[in-house]
C-alpha positions in Angstrom: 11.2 9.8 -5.2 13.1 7.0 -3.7 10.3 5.0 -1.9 8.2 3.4 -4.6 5.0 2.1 -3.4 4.2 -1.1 -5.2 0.4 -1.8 -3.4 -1.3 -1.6 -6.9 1.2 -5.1 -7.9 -0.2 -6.6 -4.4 -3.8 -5.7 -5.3 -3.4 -7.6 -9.1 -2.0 -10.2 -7.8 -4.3 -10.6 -5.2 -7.2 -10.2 -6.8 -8.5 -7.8 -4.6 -10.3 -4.2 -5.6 -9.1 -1.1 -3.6 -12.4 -0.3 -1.8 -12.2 -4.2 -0.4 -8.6 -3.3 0.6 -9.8 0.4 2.1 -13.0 -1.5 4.0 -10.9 -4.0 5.1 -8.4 -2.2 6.9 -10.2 0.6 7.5 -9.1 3.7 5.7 -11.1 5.7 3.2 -10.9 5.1 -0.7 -9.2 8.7 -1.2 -5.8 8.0 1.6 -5.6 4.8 -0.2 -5.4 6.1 -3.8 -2.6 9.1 -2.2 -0.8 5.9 -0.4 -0.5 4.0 -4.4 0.3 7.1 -5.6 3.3 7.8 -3.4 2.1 11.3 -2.7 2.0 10.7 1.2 4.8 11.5 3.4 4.2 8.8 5.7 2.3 5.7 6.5 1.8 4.5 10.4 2.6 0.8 11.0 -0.5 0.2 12.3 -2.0 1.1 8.7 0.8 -0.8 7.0 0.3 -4.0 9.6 -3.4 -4.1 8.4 -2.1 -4.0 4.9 0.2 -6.9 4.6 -2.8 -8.8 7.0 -5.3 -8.3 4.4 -3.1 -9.0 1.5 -0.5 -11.6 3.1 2.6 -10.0 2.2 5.3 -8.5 3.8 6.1 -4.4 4.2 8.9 -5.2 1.4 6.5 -6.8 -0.8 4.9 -3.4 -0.8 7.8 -0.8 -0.5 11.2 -0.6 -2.5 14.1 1.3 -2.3 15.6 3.2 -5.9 18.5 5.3 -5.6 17.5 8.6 -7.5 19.0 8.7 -10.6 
C-alpha cells in the first residue's frame, strides 16, 4: 500500500489511549483499529478534522505517501 497511516506514532506521542481518541471523536473502538491498520479504503474529512482536533496535528502528521517498491 502506498498510504501509510501513522495514527498509532500520534497516539505515543500523545499520550493518548485509542478508546480516548475513539470517544473523543466519536467513532467506535473497531473503525479506529481498521483506520491504524490501513485496511479502510477511505476516511471522510469530517472524521479526519476531528482527528488532528483531538490530537493537534496536521492530516500529514498522520498520512504519508511511499512509492510502492
Amino acid at each position: 500500500m502506498a498510504i501509510i497511516v501513522n495514527l498509532d506514532v500520534m497516539l505515543a506521542k500523545r499520550k493518548m489511549r485509542s478508546k480516548e481518541l475513539a470517544e473523543t471523536v466519536g467513532i467506535t473502538e473497531a473503525n479506529l483499529s481498521l483506520l491504524k491498520s490501513g485496511k479502510v479504503k477511505g476516511v471522510r474529512f469530517a472524521t479526519l478534522e476531528r482527528i488532528c482536533d483531538a490530537l493537534d496535528c496536521q492530516p500529514g502528521d498522520l498520512l504519508e505517501f511511499r512509492p510502492d517498491a
